[in-house]
C-alpha positions as CSV (number, residue, x, y, z in Angstrom):
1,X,8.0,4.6,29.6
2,X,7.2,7.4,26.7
3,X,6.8,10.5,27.7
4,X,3.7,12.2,26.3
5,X,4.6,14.2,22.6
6,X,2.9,17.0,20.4
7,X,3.7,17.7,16.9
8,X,4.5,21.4,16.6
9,X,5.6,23.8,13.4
10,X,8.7,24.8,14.1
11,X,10.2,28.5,11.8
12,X,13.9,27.7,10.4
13,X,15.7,29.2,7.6
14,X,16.8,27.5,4.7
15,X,20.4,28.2,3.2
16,X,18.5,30.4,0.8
17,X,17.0,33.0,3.5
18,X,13.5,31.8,3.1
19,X,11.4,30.6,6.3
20,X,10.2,27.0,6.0
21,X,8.7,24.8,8.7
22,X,9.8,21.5,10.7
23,X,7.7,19.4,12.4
24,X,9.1,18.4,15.9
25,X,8.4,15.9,18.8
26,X,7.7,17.7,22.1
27,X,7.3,15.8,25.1
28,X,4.9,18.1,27.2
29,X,7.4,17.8,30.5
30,X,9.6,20.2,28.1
31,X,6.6,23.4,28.2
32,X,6.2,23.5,31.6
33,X,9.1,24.9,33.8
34,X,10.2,23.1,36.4
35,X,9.6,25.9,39.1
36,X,5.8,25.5,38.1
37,X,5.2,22.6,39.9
38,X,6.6,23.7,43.1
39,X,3.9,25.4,46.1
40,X,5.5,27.4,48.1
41,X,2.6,27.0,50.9
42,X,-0.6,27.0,51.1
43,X,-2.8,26.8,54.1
44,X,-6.1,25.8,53.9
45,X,-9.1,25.2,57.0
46,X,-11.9,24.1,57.5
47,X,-14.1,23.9,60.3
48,X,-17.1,21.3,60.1
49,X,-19.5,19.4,62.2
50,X,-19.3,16.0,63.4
51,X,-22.0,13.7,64.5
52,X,-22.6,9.9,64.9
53,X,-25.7,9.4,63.4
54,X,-26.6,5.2,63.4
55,X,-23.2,3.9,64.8
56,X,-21.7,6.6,61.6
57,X,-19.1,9.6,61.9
58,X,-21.4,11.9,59.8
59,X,-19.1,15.0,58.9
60,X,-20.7,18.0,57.4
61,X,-19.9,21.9,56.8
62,X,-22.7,24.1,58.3
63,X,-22.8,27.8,58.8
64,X,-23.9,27.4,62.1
65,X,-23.6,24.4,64.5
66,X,-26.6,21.8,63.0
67,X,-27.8,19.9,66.2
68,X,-26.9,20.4,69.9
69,X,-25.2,16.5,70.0
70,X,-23.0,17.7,66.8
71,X,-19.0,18.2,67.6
72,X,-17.4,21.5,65.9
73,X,-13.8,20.2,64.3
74,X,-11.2,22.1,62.6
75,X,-8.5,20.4,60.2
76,X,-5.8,22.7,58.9
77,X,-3.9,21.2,56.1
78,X,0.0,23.0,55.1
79,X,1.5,21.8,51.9
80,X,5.0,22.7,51.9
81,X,7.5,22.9,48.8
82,X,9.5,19.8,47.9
83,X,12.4,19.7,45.7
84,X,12.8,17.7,42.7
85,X,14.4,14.4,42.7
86,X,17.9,14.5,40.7
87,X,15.7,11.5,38.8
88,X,13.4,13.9,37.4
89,X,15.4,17.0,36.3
90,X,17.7,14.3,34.4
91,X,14.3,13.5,32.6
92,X,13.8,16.5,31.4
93,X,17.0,17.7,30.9
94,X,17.2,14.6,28.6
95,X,14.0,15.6,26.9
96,X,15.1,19.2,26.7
97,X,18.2,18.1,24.8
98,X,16.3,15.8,22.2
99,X,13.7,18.8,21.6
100,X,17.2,21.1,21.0
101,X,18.6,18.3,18.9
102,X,15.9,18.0,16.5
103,X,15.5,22.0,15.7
104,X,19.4,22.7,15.3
């Protein structure tokens, strides 16, 4: 697999003082940090109508209750952290280390 790359201007100084520019790979997994990607939980719900309408679930989201044969539901979905695999912080540790390499 190859990781997804931009071509930045990156400042250094020359041996003479002056600023000059290098272009360097950066896989995109290296901008975002790690903690970004983690929720830390969210609930959401939603309460909705059901109704079997020609031998189909028919599900919709009224204000009030649409028809006297309609069933009101409620689904509440939590989405809880997870940690990262070792896997993927070795990725982009890797990455990381290959950005570092090509500025120094």
């Amino acid at each position: 697999m190859i990781p997804k790359i931009v071509q930045l201007e990156y400042p250094t100084l020359d041996d003479a003082g002056a600023v000059t520019t290098t272009t360097v790979q950066v896989p995109l997994i290296t901008l975002v940090p790690v903690t970004a990607s983690k929720i830390e939980k969210a609930t959401v719900t939603a309460e909705f109508a059901l109704e079997v309408i020609n031998n189909e679930l028919q599900i919709s989201f009224p204000n009030n209750k649409s028809s006297e044969n309609a069933t009101v539901g409620k689904l509440e979905i939590v989405i809880s952290p997870q940690e990262l695999t070792d896997g993927l912080e070795l990725i982009i540790e890797g990455y990381a280390n290959a950005l570092k390499r090509q500025i120094t």
